[in-house]
N, CA, C and O atoms as CSV, one atom per row, in Angstrom:
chain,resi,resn,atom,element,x,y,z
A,1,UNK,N,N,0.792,2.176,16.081
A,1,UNK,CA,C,2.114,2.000,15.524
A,1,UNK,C,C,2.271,2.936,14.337
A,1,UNK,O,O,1.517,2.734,13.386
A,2,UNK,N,N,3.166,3.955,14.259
A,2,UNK,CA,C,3.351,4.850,13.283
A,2,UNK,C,C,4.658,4.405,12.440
A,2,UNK,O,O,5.713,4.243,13.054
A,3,UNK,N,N,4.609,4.225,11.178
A,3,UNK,CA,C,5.475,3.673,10.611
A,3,UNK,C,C,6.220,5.017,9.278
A,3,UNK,O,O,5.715,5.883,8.563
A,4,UNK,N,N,7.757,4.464,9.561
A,4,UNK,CA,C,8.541,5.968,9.131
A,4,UNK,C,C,8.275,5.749,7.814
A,4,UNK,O,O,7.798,4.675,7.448
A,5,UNK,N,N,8.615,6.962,6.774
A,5,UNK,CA,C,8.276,6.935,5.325
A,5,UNK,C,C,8.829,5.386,4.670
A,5,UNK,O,O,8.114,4.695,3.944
A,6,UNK,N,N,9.922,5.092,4.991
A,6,UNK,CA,C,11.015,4.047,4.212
A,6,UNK,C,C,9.671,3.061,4.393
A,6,UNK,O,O,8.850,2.785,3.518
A,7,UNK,N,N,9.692,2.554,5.971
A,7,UNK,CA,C,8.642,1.584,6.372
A,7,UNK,C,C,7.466,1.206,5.589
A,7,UNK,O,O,7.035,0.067,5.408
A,8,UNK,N,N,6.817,2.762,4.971
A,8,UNK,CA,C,5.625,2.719,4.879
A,8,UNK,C,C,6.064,2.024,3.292
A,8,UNK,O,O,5.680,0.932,2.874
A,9,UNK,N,N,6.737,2.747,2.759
A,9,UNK,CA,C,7.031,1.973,1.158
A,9,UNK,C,C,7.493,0.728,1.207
A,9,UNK,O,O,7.341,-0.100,0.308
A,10,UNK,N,N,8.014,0.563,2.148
A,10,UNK,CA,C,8.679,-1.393,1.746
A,10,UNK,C,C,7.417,-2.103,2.210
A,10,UNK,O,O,7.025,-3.135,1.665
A,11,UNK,N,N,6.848,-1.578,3.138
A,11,UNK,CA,C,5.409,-2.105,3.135
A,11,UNK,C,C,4.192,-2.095,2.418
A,11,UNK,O,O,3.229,-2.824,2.651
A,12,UNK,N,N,4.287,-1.148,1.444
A,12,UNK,CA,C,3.446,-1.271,0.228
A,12,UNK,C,C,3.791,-2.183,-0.628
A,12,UNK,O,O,3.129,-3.147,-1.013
A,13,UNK,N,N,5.180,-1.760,-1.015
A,13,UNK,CA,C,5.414,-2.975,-2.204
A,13,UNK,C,C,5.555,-4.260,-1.992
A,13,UNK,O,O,5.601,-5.044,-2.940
A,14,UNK,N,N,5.676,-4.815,-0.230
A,14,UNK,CA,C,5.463,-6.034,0.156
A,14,UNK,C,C,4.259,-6.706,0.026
A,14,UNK,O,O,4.084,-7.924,0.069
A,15,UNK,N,N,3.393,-5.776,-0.146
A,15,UNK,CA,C,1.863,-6.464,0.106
A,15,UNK,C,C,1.711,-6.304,-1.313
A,15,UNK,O,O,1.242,-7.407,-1.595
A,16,UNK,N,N,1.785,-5.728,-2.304
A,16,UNK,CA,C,1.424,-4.882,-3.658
A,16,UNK,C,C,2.271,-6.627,-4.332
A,16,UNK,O,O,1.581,-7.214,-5.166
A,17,UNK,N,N,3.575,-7.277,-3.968
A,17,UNK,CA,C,4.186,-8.469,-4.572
A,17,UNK,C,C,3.357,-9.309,-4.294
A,17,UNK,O,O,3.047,-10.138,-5.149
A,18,UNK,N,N,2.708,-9.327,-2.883
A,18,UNK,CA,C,1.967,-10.567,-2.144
A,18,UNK,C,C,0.843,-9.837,-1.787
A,18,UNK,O,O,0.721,-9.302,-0.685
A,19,UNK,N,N,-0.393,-9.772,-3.114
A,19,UNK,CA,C,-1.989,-9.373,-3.060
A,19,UNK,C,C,-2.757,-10.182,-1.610
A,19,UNK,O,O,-3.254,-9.636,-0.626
A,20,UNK,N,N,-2.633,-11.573,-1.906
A,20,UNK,CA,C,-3.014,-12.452,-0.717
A,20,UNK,C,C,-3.247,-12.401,0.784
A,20,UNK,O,O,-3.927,-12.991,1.624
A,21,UNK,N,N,-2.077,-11.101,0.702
A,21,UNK,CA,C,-1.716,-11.144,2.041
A,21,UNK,C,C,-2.557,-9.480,2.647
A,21,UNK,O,O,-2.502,-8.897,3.730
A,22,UNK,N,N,-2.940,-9.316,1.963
A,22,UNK,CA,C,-4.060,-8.030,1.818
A,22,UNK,C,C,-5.129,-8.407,2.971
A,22,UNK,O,O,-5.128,-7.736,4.003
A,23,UNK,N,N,-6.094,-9.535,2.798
A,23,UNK,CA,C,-7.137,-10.029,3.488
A,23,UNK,C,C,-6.337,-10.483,4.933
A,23,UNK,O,O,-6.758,-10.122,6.032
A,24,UNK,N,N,-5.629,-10.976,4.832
A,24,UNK,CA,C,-4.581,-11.306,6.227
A,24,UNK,C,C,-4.391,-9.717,6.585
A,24,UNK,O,O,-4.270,-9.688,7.809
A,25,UNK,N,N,-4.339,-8.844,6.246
A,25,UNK,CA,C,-3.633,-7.497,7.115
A,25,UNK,C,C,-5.350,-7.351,7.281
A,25,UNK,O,O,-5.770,-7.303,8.437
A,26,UNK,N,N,-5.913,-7.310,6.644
A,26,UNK,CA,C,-7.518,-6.487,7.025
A,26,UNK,C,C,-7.941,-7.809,8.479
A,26,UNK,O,O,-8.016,-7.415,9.643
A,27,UNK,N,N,-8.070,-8.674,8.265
A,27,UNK,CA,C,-8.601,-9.804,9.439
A,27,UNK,C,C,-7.399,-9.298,10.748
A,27,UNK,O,O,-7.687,-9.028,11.913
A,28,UNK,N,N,-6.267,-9.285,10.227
A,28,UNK,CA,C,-5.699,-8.428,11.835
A,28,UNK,C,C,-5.687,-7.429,11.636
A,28,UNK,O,O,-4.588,-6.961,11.932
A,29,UNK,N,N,-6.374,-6.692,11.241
A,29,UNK,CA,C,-6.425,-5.209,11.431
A,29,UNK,C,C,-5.142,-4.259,11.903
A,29,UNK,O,O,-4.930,-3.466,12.820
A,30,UNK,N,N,-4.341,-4.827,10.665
A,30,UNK,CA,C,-2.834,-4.110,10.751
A,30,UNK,C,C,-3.309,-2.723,9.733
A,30,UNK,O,O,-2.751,-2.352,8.700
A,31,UNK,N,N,-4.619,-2.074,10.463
A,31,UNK,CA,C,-4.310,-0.238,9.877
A,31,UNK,C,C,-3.351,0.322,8.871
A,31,UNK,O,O,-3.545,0.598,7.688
A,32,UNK,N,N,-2.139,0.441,9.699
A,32,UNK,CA,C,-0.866,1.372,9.191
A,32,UNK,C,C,-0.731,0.955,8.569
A,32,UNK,O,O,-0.840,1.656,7.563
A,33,UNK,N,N,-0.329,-0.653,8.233
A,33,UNK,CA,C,0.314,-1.370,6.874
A,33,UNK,C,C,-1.343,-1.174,5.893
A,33,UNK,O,O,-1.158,-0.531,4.859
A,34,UNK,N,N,-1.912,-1.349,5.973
A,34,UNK,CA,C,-3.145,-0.965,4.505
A,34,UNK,C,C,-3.129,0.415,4.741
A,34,UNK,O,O,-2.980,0.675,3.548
A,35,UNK,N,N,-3.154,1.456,5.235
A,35,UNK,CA,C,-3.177,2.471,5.167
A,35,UNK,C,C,-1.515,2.753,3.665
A,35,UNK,O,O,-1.844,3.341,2.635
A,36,UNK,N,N,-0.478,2.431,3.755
A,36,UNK,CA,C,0.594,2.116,3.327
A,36,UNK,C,C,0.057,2.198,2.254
A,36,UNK,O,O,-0.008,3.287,1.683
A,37,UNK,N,N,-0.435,1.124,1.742
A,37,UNK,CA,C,-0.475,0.161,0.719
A,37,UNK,C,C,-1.564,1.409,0.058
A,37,UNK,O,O,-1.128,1.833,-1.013
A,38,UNK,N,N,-2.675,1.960,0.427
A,38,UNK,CA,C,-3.729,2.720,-0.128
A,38,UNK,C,C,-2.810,3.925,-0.668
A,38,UNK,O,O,-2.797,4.493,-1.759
A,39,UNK,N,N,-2.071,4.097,0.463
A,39,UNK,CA,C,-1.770,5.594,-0.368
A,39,UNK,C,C,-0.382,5.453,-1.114
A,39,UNK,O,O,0.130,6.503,-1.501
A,40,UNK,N,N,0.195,4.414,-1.325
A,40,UNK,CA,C,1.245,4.133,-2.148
A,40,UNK,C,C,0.486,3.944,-3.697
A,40,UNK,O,O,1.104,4.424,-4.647
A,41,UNK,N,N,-0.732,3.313,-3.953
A,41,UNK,CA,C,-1.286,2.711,-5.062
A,41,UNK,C,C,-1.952,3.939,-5.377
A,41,UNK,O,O,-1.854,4.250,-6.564
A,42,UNK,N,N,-2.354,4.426,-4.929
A,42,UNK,CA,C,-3.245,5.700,-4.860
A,42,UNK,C,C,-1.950,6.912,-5.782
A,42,UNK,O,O,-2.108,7.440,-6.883
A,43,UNK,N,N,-1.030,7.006,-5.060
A,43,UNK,CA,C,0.487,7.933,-5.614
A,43,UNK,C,C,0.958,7.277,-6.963
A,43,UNK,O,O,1.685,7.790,-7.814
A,44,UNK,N,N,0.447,6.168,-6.967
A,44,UNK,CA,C,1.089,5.444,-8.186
A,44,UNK,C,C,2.727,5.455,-8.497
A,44,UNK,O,O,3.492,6.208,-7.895
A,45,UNK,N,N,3.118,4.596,-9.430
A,45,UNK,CA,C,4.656,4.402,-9.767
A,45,UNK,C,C,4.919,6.029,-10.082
A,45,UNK,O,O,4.081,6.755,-10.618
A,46,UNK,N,N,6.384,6.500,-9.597
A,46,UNK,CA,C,6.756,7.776,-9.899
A,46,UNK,C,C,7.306,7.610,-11.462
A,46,UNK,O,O,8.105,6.794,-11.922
A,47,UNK,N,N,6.471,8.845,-12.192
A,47,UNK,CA,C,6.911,8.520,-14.264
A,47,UNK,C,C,8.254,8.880,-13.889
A,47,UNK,O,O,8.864,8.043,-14.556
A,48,UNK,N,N,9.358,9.701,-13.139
A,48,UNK,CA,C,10.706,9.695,-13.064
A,48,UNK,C,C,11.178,8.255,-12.825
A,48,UNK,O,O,12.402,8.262,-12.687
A,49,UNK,N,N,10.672,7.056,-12.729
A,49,UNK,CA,C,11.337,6.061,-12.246
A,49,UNK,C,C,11.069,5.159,-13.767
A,49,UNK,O,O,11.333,3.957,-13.733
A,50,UNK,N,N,10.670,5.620,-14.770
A,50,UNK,CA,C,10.373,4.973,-16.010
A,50,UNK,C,C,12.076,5.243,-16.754
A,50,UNK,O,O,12.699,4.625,-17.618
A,51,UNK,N,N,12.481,6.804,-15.694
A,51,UNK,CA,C,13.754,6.749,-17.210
A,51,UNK,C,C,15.156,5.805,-15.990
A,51,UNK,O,O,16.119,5.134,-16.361
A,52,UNK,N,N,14.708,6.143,-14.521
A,52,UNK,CA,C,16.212,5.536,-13.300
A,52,UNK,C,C,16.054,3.761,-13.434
A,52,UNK,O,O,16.910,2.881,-13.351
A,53,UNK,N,N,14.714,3.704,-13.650
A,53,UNK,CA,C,14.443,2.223,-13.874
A,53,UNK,C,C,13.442,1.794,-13.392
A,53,UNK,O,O,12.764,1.576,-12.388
A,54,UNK,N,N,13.678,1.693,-15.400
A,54,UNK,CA,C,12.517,0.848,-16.324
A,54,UNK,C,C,11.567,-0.379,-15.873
A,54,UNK,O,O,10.365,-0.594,-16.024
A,55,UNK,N,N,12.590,-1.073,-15.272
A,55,UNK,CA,C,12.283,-2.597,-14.874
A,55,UNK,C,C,11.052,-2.573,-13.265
A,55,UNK,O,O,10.121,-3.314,-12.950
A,56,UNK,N,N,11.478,-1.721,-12.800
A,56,UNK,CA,C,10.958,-1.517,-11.310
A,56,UNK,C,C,9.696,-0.515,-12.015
A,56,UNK,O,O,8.582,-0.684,-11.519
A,57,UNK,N,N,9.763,0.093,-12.681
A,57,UNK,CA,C,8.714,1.075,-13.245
A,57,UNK,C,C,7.323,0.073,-13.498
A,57,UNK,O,O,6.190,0.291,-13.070
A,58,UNK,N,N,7.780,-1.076,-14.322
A,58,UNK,CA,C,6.627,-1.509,-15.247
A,58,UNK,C,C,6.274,-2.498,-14.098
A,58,UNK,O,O,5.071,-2.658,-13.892
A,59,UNK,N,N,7.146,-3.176,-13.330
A,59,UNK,CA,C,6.722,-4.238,-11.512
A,59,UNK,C,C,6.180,-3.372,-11.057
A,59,UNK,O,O,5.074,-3.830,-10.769
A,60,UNK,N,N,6.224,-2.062,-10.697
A,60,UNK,CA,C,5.158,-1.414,-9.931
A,60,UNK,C,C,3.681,-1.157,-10.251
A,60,UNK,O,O,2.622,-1.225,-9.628
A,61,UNK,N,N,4.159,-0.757,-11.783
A,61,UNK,CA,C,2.965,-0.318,-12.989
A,61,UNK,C,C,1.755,-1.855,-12.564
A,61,UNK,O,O,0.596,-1.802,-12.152
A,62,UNK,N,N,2.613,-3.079,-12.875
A,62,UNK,CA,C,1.627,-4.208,-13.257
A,62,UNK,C,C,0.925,-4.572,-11.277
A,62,UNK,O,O,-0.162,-5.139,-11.165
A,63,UNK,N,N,1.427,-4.309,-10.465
A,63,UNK,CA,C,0.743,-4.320,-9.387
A,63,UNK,C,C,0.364,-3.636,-8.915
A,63,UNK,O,O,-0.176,-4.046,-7.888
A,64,UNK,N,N,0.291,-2.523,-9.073
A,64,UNK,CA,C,-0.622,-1.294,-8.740
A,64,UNK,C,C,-1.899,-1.777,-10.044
A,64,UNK,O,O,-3.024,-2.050,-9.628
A,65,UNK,N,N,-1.762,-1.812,-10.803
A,65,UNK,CA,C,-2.854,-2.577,-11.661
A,65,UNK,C,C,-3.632,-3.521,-10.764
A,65,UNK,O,O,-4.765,-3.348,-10.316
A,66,UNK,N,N,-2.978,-4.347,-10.620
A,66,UNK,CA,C,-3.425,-5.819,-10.029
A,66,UNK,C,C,-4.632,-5.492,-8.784
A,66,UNK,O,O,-5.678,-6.132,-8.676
A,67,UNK,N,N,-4.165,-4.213,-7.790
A,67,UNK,CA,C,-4.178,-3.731,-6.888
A,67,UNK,C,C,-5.824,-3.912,-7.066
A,67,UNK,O,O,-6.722,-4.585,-6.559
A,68,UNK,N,N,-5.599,-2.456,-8.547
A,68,UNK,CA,C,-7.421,-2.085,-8.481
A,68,UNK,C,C,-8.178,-2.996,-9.235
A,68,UNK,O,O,-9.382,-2.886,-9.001
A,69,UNK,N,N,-7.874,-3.901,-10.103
A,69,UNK,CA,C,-8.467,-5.145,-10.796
A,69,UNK,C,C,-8.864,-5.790,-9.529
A,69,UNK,O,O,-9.957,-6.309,-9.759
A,70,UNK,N,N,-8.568,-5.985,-8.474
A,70,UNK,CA,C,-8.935,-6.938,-7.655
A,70,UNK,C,C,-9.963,-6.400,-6.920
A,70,UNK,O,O,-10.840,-7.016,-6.314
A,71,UNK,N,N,-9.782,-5.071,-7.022
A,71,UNK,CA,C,-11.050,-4.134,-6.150
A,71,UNK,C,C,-10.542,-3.512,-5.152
A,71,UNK,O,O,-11.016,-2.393,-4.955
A,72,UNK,N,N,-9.316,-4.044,-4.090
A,72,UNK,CA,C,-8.858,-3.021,-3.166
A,72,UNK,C,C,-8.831,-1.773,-2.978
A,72,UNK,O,O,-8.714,-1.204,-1.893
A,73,UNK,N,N,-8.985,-1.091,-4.476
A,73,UNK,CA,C,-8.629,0.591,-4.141
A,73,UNK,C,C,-10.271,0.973,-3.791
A,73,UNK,O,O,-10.591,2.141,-4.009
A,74,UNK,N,N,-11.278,0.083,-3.283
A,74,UNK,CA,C,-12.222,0.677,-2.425
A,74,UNK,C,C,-11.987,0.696,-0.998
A,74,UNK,O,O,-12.941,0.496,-0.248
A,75,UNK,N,N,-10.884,0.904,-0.554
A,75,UNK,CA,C,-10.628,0.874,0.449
A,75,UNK,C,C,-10.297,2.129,0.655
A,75,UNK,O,O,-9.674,2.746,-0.209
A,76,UNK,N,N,-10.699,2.761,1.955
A,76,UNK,CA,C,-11.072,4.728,2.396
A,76,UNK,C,C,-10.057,4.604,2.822
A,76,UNK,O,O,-10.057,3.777,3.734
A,77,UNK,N,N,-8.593,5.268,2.507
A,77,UNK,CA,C,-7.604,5.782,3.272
A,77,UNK,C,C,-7.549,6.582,3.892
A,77,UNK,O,O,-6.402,6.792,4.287
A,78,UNK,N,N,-8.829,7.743,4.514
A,78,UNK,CA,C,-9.046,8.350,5.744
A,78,UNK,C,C,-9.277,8.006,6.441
A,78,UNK,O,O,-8.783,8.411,7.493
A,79,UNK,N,N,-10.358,6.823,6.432
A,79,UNK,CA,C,-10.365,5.803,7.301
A,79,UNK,C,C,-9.423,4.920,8.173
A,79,UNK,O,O,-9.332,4.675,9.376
A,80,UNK,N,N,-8.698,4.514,6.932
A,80,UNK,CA,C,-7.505,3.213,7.755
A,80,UNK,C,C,-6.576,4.382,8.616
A,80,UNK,O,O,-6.043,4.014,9.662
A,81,UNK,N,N,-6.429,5.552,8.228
A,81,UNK,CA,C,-5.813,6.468,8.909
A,81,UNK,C,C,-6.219,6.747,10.097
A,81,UNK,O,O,-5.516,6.843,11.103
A,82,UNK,N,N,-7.565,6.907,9.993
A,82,UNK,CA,C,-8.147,7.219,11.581
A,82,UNK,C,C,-7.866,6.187,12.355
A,82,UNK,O,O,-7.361,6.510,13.430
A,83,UNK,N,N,-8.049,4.825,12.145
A,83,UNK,CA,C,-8.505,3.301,12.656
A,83,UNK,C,C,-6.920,3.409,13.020
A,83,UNK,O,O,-6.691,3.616,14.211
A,84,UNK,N,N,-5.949,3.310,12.270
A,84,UNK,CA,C,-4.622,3.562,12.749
A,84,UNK,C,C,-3.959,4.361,13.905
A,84,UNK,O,O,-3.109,4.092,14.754
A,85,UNK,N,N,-4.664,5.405,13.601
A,85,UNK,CA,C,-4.216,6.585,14.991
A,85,UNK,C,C,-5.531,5.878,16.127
A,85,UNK,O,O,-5.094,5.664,17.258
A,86,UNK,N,N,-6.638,5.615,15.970
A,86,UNK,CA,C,-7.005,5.256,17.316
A,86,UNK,C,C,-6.821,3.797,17.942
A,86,UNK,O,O,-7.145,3.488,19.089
A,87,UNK,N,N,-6.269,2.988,17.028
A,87,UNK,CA,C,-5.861,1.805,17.480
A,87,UNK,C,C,-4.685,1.805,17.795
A,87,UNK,O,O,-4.346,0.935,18.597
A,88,UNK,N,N,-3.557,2.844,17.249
A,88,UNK,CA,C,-2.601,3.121,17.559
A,88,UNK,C,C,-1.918,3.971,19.099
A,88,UNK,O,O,-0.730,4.082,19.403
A,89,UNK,N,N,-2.863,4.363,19.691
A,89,UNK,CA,C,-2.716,4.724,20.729
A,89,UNK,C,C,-3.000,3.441,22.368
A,89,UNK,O,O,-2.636,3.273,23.532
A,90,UNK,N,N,-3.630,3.032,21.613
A,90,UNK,CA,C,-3.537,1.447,22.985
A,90,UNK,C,C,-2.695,0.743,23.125
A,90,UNK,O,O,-2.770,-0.149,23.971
């Protein structure tokens, strides 16, 4: 399942609001959506979105925090990429 750019961001910040639901995407091995989530946290909040808005700046800031406090950003996003494209083809 290849998911379009928009996709891939509402799916980061869905999982990035709801940490919990992190271990639920890894046990079904929903790839694309952690693949998402790695390289959204990884890109971090855009500093242009500190001056369009502030408010969404510092919600992104404090869960992308949360993200690597919890340990997730050991997760190989070449990996979930590969696991994605070859699970993605069945």
């Amino acid at each position: 399942m290849s998911l379009t750019p928009r996709q891939k961001e509402l799916t980061a910040r869905h999982l990035l609001a709801h940490p919990d639901e992190i271990a639920v995407c890894l046990k079904g091995r929903k790839w694309p959506e952690l693949a998402a989530l790695v390289e959204f946290a990884r890109n971090d909040a855009s500093p242009a979105l500190a001056q369009t808005d502030p408010a969404l700046y510092r919600l992104l800031r404090r869960q992308i925090t949360e993200f690597h406090l919890r340990g997730w950003s050991c997760l190989d996003l070449e990996k979930l990429r590969n696991l994605a494209a070859v699970h993605g083809t069945r």
